[in-house]
Biopython code that builds the backbone (N, CA, C, O; Angstrom):
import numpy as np
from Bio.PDB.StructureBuilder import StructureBuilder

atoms = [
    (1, "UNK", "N", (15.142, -9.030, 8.920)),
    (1, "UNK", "CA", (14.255, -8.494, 7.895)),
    (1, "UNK", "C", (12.845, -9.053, 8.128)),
    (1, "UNK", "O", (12.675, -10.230, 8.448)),
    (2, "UNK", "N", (11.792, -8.142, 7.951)),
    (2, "UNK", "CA", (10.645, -8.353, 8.511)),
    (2, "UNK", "C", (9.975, -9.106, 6.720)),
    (2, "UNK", "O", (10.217, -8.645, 5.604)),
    (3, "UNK", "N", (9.027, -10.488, 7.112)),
    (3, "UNK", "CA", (8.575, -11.112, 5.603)),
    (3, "UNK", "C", (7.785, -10.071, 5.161)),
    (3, "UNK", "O", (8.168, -9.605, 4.088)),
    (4, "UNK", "N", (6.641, -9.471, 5.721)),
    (4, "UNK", "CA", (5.682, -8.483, 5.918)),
    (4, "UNK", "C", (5.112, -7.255, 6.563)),
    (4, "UNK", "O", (4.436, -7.262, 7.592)),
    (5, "UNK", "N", (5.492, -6.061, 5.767)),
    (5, "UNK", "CA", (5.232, -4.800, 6.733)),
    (5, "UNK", "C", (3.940, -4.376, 5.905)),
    (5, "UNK", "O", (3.771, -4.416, 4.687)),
    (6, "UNK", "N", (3.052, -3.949, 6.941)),
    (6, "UNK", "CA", (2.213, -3.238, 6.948)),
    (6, "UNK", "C", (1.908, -1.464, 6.839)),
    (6, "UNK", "O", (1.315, -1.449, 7.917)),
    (7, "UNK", "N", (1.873, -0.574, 6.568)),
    (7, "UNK", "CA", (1.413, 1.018, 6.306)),
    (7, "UNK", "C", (0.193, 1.374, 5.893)),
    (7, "UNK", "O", (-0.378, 1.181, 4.820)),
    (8, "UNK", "N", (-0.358, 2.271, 7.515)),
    (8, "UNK", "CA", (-1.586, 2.986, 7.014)),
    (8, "UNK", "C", (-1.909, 3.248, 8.252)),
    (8, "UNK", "O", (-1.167, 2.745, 9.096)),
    (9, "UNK", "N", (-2.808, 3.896, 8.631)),
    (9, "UNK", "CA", (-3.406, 4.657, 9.896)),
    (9, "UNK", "C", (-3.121, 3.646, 10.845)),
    (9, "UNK", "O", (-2.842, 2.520, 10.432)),
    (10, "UNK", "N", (-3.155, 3.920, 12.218)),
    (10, "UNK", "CA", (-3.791, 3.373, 13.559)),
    (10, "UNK", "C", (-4.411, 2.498, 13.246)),
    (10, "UNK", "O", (-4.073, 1.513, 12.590)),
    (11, "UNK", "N", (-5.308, 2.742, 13.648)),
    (11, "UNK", "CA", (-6.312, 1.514, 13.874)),
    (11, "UNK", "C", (-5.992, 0.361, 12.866)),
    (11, "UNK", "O", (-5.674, -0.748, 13.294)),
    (12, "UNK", "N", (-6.063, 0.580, 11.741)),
    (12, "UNK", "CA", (-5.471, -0.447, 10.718)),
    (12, "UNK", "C", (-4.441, -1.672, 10.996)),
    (12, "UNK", "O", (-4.330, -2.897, 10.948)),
    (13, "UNK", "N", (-3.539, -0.065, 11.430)),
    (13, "UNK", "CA", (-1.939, -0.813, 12.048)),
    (13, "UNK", "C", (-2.118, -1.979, 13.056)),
    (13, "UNK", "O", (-1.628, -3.102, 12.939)),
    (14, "UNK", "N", (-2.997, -1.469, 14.188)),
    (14, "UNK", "CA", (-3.338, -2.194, 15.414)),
    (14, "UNK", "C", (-4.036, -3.303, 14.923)),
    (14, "UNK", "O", (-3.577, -4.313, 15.455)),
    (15, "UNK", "N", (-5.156, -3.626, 13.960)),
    (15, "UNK", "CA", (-5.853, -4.935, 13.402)),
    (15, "UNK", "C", (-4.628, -5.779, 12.995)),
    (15, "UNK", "O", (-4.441, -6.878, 13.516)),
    (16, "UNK", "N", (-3.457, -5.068, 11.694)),
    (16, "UNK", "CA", (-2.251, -5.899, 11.355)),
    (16, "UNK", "C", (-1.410, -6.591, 11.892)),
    (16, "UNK", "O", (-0.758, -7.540, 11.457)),
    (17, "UNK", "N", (-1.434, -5.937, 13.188)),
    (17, "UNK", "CA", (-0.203, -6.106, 14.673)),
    (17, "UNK", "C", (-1.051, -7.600, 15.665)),
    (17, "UNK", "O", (-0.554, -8.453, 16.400)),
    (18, "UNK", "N", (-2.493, -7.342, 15.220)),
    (18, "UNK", "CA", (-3.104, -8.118, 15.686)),
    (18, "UNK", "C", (-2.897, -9.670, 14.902)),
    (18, "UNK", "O", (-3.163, -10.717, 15.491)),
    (19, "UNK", "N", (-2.528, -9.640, 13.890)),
    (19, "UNK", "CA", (-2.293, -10.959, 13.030)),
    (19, "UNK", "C", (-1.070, -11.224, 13.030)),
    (19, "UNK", "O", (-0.733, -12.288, 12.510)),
    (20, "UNK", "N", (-0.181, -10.461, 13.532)),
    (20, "UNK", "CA", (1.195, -10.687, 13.613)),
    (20, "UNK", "C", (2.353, -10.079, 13.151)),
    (20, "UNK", "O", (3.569, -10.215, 13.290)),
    (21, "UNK", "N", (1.267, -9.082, 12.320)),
    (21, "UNK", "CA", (2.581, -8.381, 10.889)),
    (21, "UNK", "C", (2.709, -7.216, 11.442)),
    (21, "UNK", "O", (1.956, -6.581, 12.180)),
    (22, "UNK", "N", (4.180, -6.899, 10.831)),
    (22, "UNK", "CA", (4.704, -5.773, 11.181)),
    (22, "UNK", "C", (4.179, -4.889, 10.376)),
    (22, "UNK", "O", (4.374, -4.749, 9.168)),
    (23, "UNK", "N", (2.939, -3.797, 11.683)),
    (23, "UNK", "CA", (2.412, -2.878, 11.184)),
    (23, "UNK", "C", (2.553, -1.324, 11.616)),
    (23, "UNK", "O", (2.295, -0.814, 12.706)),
    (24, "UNK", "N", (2.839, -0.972, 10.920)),
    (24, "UNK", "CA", (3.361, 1.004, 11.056)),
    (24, "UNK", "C", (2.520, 1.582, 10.601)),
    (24, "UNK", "O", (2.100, 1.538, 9.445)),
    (25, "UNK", "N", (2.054, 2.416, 11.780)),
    (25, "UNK", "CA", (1.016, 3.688, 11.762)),
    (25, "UNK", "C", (2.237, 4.964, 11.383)),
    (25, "UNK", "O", (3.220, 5.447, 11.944)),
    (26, "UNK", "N", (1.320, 5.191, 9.783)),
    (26, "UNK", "CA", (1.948, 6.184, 9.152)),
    (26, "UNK", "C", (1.417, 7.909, 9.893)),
    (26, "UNK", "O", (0.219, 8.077, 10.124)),
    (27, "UNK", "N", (2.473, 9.097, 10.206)),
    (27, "UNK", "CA", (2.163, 10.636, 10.240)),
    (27, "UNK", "C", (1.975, 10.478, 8.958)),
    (27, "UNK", "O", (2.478, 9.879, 8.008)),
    (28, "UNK", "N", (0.941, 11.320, 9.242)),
    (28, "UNK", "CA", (0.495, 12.525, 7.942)),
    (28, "UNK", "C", (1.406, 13.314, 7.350)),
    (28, "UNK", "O", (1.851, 14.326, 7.892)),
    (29, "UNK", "N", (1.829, 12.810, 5.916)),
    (29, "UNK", "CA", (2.840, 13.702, 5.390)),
    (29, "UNK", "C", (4.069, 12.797, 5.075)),
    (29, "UNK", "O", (4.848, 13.122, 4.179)),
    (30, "UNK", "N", (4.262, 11.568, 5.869)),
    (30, "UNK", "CA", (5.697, 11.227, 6.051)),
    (30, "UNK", "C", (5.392, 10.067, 5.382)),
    (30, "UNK", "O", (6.255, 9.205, 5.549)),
    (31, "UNK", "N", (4.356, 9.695, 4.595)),
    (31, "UNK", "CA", (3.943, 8.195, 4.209)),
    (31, "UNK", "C", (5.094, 7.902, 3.146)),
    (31, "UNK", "O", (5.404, 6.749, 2.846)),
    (32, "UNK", "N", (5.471, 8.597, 2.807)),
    (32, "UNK", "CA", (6.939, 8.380, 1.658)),
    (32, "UNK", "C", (8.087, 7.739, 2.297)),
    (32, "UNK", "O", (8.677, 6.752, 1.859)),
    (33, "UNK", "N", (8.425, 8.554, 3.653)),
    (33, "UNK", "CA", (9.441, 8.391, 4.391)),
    (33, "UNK", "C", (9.329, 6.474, 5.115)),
    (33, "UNK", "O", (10.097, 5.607, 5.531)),
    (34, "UNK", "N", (8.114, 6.641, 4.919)),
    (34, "UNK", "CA", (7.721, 5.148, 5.802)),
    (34, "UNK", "C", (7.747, 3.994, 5.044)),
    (34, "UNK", "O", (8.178, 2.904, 5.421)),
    (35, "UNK", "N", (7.095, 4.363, 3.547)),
    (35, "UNK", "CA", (7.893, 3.508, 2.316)),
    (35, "UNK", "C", (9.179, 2.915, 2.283)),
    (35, "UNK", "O", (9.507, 1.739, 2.131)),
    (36, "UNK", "N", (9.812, 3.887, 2.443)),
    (36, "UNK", "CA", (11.284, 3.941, 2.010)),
    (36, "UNK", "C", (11.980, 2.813, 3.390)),
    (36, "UNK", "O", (12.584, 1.794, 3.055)),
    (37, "UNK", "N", (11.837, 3.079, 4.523)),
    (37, "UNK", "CA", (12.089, 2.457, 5.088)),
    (37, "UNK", "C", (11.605, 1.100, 5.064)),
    (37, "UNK", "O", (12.400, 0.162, 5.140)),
    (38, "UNK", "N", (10.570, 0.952, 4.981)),
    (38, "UNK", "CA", (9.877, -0.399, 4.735)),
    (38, "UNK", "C", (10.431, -1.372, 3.332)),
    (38, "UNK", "O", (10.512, -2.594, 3.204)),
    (39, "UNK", "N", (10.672, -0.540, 2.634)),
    (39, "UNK", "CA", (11.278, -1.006, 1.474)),
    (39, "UNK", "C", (12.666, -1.678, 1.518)),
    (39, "UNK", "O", (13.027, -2.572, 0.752)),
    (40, "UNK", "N", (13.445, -1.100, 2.578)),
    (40, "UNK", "CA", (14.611, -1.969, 3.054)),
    (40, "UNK", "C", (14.474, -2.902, 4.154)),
    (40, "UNK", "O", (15.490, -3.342, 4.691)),
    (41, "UNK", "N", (13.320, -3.249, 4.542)),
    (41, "UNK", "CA", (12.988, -3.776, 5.809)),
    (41, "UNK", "C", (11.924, -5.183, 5.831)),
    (41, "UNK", "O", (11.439, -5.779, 6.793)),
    (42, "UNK", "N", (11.808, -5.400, 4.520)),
    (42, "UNK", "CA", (10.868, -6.211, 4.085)),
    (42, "UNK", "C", (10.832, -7.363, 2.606)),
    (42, "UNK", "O", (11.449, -7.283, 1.544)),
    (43, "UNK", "N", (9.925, -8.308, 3.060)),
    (43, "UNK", "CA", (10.371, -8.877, 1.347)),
    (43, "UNK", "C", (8.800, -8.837, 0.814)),
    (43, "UNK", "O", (8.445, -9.525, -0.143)),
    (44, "UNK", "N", (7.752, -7.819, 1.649)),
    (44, "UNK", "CA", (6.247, -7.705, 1.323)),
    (44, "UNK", "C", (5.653, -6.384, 1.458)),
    (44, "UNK", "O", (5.319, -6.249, 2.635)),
    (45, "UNK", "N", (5.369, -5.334, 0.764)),
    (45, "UNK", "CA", (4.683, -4.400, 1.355)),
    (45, "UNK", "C", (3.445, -4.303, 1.142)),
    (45, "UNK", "O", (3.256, -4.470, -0.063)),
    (46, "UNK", "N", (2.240, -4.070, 1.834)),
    (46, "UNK", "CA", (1.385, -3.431, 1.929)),
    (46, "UNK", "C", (1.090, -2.390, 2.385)),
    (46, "UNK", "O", (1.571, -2.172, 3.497)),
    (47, "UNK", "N", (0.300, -1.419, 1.846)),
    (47, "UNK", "CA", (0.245, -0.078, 1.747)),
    (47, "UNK", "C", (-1.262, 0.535, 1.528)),
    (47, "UNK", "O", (-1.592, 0.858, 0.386)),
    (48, "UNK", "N", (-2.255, 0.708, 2.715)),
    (48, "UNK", "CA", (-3.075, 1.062, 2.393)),
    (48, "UNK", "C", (-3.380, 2.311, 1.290)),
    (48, "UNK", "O", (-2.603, 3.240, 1.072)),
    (49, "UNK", "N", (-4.954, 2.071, 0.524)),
    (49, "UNK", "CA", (-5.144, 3.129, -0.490)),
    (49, "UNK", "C", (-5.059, 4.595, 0.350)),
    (49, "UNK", "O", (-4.403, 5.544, -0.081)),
    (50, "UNK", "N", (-5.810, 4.635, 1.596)),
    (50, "UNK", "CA", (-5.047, 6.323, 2.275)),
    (50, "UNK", "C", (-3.482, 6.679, 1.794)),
    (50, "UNK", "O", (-2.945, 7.281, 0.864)),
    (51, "UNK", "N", (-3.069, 5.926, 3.020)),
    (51, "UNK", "CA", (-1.784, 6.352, 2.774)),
    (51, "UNK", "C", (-0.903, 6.386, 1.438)),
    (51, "UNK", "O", (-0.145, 7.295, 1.101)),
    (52, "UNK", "N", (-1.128, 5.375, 0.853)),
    (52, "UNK", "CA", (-0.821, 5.169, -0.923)),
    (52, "UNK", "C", (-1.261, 6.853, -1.708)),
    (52, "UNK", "O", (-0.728, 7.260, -2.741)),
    (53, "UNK", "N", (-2.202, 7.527, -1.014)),
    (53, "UNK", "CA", (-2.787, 8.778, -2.064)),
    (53, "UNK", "C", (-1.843, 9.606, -1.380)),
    (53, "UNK", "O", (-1.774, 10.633, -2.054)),
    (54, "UNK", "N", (-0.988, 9.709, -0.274)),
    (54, "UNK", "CA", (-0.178, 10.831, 0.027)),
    (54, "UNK", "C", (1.340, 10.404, -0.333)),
    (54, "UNK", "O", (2.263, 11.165, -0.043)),
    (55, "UNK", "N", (1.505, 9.516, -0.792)),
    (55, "UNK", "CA", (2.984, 8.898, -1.317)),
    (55, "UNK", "C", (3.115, 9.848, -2.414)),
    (55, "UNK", "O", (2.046, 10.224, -2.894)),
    (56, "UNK", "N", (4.528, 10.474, -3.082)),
    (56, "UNK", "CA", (4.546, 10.775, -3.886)),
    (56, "UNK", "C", (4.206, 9.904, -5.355)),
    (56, "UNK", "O", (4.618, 8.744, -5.382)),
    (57, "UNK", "N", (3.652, 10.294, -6.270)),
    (57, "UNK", "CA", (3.352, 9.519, -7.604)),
    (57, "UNK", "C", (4.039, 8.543, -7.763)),
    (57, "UNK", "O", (3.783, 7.355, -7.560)),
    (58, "UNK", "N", (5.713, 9.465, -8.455)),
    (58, "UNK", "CA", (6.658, 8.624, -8.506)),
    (58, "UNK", "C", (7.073, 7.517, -7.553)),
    (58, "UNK", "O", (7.012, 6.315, -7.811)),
    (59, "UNK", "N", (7.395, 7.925, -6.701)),
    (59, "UNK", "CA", (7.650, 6.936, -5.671)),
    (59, "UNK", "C", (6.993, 6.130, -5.538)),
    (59, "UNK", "O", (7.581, 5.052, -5.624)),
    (60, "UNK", "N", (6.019, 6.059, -5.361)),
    (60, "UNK", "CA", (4.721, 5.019, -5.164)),
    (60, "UNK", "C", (5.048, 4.098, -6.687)),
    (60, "UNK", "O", (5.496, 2.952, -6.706)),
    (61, "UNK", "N", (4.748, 4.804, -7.721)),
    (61, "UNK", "CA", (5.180, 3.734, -9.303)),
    (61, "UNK", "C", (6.735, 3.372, -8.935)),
    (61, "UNK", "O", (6.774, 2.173, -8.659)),
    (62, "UNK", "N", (7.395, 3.679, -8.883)),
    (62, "UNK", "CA", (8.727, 3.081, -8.212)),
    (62, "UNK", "C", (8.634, 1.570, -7.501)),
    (62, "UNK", "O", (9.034, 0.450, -7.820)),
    (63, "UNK", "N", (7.908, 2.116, -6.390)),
    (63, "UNK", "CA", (7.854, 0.765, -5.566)),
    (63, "UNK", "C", (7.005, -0.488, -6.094)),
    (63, "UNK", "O", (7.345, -1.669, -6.032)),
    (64, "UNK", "N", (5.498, 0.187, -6.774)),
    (64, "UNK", "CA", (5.312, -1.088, -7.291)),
    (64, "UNK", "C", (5.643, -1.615, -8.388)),
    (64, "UNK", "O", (4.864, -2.426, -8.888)),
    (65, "UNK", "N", (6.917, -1.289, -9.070)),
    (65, "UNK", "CA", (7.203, -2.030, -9.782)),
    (65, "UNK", "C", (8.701, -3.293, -9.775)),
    (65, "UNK", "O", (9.133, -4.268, -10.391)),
    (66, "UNK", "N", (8.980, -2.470, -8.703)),
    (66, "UNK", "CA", (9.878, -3.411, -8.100)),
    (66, "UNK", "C", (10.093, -4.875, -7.901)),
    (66, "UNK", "O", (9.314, -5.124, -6.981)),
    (67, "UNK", "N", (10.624, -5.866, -8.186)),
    (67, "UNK", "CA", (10.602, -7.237, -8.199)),
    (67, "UNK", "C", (10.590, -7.478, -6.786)),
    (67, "UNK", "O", (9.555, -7.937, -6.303)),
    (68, "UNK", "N", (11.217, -7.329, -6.313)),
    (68, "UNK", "CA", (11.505, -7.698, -4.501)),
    (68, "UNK", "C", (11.879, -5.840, -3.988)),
    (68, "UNK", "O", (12.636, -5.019, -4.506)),
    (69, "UNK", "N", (10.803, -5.723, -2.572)),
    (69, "UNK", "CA", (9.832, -6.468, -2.390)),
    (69, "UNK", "C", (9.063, -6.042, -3.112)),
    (69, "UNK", "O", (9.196, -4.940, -3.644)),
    (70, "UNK", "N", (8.238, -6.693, -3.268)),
    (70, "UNK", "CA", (6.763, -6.701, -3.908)),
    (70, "UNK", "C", (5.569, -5.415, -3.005)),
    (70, "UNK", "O", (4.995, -5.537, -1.923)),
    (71, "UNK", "N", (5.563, -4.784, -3.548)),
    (71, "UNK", "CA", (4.351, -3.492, -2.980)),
    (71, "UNK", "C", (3.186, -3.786, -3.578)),
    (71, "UNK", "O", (3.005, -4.324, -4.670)),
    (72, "UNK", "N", (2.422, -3.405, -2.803)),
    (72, "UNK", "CA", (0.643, -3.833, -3.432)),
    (72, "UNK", "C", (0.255, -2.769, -2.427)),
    (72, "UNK", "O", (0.542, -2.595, -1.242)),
    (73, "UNK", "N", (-0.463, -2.143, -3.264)),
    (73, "UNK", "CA", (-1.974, -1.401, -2.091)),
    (73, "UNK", "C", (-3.088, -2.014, -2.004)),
    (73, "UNK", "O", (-3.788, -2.379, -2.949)),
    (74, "UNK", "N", (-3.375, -2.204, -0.429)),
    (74, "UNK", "CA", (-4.885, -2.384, -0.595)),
    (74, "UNK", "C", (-5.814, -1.442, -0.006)),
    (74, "UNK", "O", (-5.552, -0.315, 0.413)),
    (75, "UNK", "N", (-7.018, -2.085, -0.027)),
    (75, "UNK", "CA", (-8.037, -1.073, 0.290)),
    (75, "UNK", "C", (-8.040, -0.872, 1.805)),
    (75, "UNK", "O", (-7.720, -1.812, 2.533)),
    (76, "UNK", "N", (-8.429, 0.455, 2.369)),
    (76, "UNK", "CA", (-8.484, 1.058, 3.698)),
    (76, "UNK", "C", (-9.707, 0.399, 4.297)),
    (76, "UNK", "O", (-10.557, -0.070, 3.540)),
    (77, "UNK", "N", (-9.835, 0.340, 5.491)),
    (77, "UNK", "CA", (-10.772, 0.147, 6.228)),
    (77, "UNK", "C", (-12.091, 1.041, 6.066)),
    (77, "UNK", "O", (-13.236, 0.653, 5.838)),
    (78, "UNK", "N", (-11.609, 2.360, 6.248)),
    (78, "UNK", "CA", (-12.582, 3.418, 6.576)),
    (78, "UNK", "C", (-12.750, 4.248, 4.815)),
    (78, "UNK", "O", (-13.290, 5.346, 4.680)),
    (79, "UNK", "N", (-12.315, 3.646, 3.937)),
    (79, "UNK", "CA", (-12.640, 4.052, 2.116)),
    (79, "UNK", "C", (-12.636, 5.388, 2.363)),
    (79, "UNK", "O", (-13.562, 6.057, 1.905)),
    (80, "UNK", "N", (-12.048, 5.744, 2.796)),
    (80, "UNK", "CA", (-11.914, 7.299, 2.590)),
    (80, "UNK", "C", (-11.220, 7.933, 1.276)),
    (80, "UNK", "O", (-11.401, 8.987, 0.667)),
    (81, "UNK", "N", (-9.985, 6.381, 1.030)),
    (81, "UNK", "CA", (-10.006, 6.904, -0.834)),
    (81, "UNK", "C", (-10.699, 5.828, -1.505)),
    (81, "UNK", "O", (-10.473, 4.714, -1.032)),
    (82, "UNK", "N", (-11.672, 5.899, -2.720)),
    (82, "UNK", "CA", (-11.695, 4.800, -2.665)),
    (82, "UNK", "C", (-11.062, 4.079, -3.481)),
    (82, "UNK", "O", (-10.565, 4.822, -4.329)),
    (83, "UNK", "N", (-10.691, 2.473, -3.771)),
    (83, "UNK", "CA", (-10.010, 1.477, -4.006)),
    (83, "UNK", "C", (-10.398, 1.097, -5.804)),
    (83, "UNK", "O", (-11.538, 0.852, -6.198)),
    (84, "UNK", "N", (-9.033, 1.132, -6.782)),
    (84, "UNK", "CA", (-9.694, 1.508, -8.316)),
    (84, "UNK", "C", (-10.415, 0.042, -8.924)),
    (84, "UNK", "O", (-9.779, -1.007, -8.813)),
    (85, "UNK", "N", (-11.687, 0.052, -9.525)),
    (85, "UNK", "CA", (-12.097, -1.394, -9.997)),
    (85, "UNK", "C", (-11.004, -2.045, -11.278)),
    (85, "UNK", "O", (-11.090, -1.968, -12.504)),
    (86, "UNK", "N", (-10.205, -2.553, -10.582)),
    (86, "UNK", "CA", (-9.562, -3.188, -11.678)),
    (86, "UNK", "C", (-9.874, -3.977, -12.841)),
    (86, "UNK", "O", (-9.266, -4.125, -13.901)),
    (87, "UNK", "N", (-11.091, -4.509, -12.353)),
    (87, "UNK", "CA", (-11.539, -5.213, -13.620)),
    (87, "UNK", "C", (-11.887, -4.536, -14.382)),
    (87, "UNK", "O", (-11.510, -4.595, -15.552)),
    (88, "UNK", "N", (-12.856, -3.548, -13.849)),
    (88, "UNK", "CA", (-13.486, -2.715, -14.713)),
    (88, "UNK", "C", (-11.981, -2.297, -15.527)),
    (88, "UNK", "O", (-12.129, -2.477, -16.735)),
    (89, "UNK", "N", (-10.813, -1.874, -15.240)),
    (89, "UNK", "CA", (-9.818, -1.312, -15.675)),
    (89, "UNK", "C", (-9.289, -2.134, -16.689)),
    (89, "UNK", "O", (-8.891, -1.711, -17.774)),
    (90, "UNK", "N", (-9.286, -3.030, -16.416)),
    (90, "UNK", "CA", (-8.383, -4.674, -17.739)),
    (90, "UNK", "C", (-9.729, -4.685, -18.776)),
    (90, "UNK", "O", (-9.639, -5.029, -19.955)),
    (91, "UNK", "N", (-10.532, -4.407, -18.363)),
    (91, "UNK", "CA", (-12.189, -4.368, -19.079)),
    (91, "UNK", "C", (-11.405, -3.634, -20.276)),
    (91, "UNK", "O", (-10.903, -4.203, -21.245)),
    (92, "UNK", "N", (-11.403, -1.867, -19.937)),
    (92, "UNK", "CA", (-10.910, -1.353, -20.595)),
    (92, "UNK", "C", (-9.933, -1.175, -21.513)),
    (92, "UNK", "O", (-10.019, -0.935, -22.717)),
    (93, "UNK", "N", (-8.994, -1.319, -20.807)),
    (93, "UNK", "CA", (-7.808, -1.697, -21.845)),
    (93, "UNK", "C", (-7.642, -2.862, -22.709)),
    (93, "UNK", "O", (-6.926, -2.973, -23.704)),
    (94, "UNK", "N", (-8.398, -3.686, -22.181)),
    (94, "UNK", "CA", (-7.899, -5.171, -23.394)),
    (94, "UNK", "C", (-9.733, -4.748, -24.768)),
    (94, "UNK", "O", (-10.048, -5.336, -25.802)),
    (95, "UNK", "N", (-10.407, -3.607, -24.084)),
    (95, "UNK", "CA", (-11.500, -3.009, -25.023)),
    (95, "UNK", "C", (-12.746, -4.009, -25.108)),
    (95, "UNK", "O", (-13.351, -4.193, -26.163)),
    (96, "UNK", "N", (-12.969, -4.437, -24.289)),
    (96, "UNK", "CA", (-13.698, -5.672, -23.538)),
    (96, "UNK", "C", (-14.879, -4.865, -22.305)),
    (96, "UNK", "O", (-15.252, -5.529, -21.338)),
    (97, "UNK", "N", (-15.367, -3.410, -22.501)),
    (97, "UNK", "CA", (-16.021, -2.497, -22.061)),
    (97, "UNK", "C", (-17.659, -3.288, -22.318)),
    (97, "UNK", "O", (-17.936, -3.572, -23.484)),
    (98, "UNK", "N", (-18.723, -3.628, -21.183)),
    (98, "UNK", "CA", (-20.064, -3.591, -21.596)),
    (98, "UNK", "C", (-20.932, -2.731, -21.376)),
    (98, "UNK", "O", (-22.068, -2.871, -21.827)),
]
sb = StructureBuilder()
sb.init_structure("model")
sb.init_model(0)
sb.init_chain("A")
sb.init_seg("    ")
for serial, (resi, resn, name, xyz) in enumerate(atoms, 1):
    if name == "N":
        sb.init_residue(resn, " ", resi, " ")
    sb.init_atom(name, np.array(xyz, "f"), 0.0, 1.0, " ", f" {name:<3s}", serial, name[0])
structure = sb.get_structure()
């Protein structure tokens, strides 16, 4: 079982692979399919925000809510989606808006 898998484009993959972690360059379309596998294959996921926007909804809320492994998206290299301000977001909801 891999501690840490990586998902999201090429190049990404290749920087991740470069630090050591097991990183998978997701097809277009199949980023669900690559979840899923990773999800049995890991006790860490990361999941770039690209690939994270072609996951199905559900699935994607599925995974991160999961205790083990733990899913997190982060932000893409190339922001092509971009990445949500969370603070600004806890801002909001706890009504703490300036």
């Amino acid at each position: 079982m891999a501690s840490l898998v990586f998902l999201g484009d090429e190049v990404a993959a290749a920087g991740w692979r470069l630090a050591g972690v097991d990183a998978r360059a997701c097809e277009p379309g199949f980023e669900g399919e690559a979840l899923a596998r990773a999800l049995d294959d890991a006790r860490l996921v990361m999941v770039s925000a690209e690939a994270a926007a072609r996951i199905p909804e559900a699935q994607l809320r599925a995974a991160l809510r999961r205790l083990t492994p733990v899913t997190v998206v982060v932000p893409d290299l190339r922001e092509a989606v971009p990445y949500p301000d969370v603070a600004a977001r806890m801002k909001r909801q706890l009504g703490i808006e300036s």
